[in-house]
N, C-alpha and C positions, 0 to 999 in steps of 0.2 A: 463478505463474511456476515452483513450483519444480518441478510434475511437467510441466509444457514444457521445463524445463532439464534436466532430465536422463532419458538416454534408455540402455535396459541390454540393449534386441535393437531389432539391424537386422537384416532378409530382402533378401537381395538375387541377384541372378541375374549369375554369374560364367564368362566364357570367357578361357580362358589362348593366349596366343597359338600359333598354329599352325605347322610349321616348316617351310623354306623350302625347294622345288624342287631338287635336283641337277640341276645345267648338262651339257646332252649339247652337244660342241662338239668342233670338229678344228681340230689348231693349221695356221696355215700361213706360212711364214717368205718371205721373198725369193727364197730360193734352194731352198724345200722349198715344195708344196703340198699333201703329204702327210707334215707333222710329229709325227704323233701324236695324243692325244687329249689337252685340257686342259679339259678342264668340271669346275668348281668346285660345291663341297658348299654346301648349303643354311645360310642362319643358322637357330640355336635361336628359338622362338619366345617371350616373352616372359613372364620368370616374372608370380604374384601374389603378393606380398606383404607379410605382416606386420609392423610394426615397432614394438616399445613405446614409447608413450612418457609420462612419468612426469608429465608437464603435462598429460595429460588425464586427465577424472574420470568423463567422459562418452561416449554414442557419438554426440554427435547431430551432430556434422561430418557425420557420415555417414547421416543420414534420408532427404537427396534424390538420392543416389547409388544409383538400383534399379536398375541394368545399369553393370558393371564388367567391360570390353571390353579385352584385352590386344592388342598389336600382334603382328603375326605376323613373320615371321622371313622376310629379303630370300631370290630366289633366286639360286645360284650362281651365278657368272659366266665369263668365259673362262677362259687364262693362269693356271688352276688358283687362282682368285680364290673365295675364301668370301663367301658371301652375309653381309649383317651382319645380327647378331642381333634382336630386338623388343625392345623399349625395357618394362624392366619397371616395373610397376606397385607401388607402395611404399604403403602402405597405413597411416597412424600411429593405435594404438588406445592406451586406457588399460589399466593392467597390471592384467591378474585377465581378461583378453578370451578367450575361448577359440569356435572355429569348429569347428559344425560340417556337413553335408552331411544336407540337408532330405528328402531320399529313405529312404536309411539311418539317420540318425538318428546316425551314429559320427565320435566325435569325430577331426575333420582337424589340429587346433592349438593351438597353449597360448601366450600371448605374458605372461612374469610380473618379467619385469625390464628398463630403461631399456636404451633400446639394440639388446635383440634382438632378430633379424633372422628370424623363421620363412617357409621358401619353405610359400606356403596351397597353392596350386595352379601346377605346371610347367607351362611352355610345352614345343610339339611339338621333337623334334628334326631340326635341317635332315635331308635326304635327300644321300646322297652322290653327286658327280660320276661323270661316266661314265671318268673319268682312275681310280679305286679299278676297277674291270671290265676292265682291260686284263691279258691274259695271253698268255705265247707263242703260244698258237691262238686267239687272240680279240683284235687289236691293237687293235682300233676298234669298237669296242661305240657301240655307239647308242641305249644306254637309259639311266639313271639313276632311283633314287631320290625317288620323291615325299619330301617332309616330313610328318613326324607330327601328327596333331591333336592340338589343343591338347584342355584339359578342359572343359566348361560341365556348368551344373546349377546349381539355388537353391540355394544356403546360409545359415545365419544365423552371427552372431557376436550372443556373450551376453556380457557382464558380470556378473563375480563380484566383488563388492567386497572388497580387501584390505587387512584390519585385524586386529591384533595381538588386540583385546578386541572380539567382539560383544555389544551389549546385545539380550538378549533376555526378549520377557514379553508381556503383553497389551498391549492399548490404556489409555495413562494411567495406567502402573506407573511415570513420573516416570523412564525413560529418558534424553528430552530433557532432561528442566531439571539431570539428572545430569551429561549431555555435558555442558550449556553452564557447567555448575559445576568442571567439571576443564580445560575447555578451553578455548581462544580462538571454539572453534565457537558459532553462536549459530542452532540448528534453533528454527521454529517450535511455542512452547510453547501451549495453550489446552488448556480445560478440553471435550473433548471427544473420541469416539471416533476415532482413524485421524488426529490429527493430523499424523504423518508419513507422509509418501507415499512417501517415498524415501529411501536411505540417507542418510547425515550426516554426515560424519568429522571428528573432532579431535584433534588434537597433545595427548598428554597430559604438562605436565613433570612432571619424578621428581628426585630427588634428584641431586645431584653432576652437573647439566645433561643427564642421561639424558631419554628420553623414549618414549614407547610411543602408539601409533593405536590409536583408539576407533573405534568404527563403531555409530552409531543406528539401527536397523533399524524397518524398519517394525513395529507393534503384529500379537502374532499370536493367534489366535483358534480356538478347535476345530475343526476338521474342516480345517484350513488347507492338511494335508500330501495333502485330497482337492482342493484347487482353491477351498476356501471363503475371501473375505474376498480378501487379497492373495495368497493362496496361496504355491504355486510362486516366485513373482515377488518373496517375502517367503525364503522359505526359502533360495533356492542364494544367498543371498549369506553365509550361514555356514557353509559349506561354507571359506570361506578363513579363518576367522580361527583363531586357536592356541586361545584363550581365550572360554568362554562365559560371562556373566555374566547370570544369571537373576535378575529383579527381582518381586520380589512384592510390593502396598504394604501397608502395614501395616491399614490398615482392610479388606484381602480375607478374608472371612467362613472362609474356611477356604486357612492357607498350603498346606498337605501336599498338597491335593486341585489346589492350582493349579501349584504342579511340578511332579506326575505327568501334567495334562495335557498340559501344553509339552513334557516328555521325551517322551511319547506321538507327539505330532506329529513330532518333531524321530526318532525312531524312524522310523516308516513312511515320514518323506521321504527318509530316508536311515539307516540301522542303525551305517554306521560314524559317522556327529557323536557318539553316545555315546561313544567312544575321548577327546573332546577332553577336556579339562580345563573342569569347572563349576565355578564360586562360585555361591555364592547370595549377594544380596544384599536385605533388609526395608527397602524405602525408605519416605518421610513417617513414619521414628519418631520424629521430635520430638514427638507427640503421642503417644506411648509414656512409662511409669514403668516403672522398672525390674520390678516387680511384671508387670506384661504381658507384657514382654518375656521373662522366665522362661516366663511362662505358652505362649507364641508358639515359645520355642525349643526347647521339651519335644517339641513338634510335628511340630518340622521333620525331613524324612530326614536319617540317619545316615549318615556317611559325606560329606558334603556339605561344605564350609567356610562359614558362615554370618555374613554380620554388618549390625547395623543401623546405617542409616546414612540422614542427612538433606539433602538437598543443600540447603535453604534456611538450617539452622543452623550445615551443616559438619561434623554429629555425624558420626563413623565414616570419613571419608573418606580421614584418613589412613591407617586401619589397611585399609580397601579396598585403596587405589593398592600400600600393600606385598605386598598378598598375589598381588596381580596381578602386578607386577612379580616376585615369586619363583616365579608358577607358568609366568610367560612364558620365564623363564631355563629351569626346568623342561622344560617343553614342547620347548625349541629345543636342550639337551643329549640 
């Protein structure tokens, strides 16, 4: 159920509504039959829509929605009466959603806080009456203003997950049972490759009722930032978070060799994620003496902030959550 439940691109095929006819029309009164001209301006045609919203986590409202049709915009009408506009289309995504245009490839939108309203795609604008065309030599014009087209084309809308802390590492570097150690979250934990399929977010508390979001990301593997494993689908979702937390478990035959692969990927998928703030984190060290753990940290790159920690016994965990919490303040000053 859980990679049925959550869904992080939809493809869909979007036209914004079209805008409405300028009215060619002559007034004509009781006592005049030659009043003038009053043809009314076309309505706008129908924005699309964006709008965050912070109750969702998912796209999958949106799976069986492949043709999202905007209404087109009324035409003018006599008595210098405006056509009414298209009835726009409102659109509710989870925050971290960004759209873009399947042709070009460039991004149209960014939806990243409750509430906000991004117009994705305008509707046409009405066409003006033939009343706007009246001039001293030209009293009664008898043309107007078609309305503008609207836009269509395929677009997609992606899901970037937004967390404060992302866990990153392989398959089985004790991620999950980390989340579900700091948090009320509870991803499925088993002893096997790719147990997470999908991201996982938990509320993490801190001291003096503070609190900072985690994000379990899928397990990632060599060649990842080429399409290997989860790839792609794996990667842009650390693109949002402040904080990366790199977990290596303590039984990996070589730590030093297994961060430089993950940076490596985390490189070629994207050069600036080096910019973020790293921890490193040595999980399953309760099977560590101190003797090892010397031997282990000798090892580790410099520069890096290091510490072991066990999420079954609780070793390190505390002094984890503080440094997390100082490099998030960090980060956000």
């Amino acid at each position: 159920m859980e990679k049925a439940n959550f869904v992080d691109f939809i493809r869909v095929f979007c036209h914004s509504g079209k805008g409405g006819a300028g009215n060619v029309h002559f007034a004509r009164t009781k006592y005049n039959a030659q009043a003038g001209v009053d043809g009314g301006d076309g309505g706008r045609g129908a924005h699309i829509i964006l709008r965050g919203n912070a109750q969702l986590w998912t796209l999958l409202h949106l799976r069986y929605h492949k043709n999202i049709l905007a209404e087109d915009g009324q035409k003018g009408g006599k008595s210098n009466m405006t056509g009414r506009d298209g009835k726009d289309i409102i659109i509710e995504v989870p925050l971290g959603t960004v759209a873009y245009d399947e042709e070009t490839g460039e991004q149209e939108a960014e939806v990243l806080e409750h509430g906000q309203e991004v117009v994705w795609l305008r509707g046409g604008r009405g066409g003006l009456g033939n009343a706007h065309f009246a001039t001293p030599t030209n009293q009664v014009p008898d043309y107007a203003q078609p309305g503008e087209p609207g836009i269509e084309g395929w677009k997609y809308l992606e899901l970037k997950v937004l967390a404060d802390v992302g866990l990153v590492g392989f398959p089985n570097a004790g991620k999950s049972t980390l989340l579900s150690a700091v948090s009320a979250a509870r991803p499925k934990i088993a002893d096997y490759a790719f147990t997470t399929l999908t991201p996982q977010l938990g509320i993490v508390p801190y001291r003096d009722d503070k609190s900072f979001c985690m994000a379990d990301l899928p397990g990632i593997i060599e060649g990842a930032a080429e399409g290997k494993g989860l790839g792609h689908r794996f990667l842009r979702h650390i693109e949002r978070n402040s904080v990366l937390l790199f977990m290596i478990p303590a039984d990996c035959p070589d730590h030093s060799a297994q961060f430089y692969i993950l940076l490596k990927e985390l490189e070629e998928f994207n050069p600036e994620l080096l910019d973020k703030t790293i921890i490193l984190a040595i999980s399953k060290s309760d099977m560590l003496d101190e003797e090892l753990e010397t031997e282990i940290a000798n090892t580790l790159p410099e520069g890096i902030p290091h510490y072991f920690i066990s999420s079954a016994t609780g070793k390190g965990i505390t002094e984890l959550k503080d440094a997390l919490w100082r490099a998030l303040n960090e980060s956000n000053a």
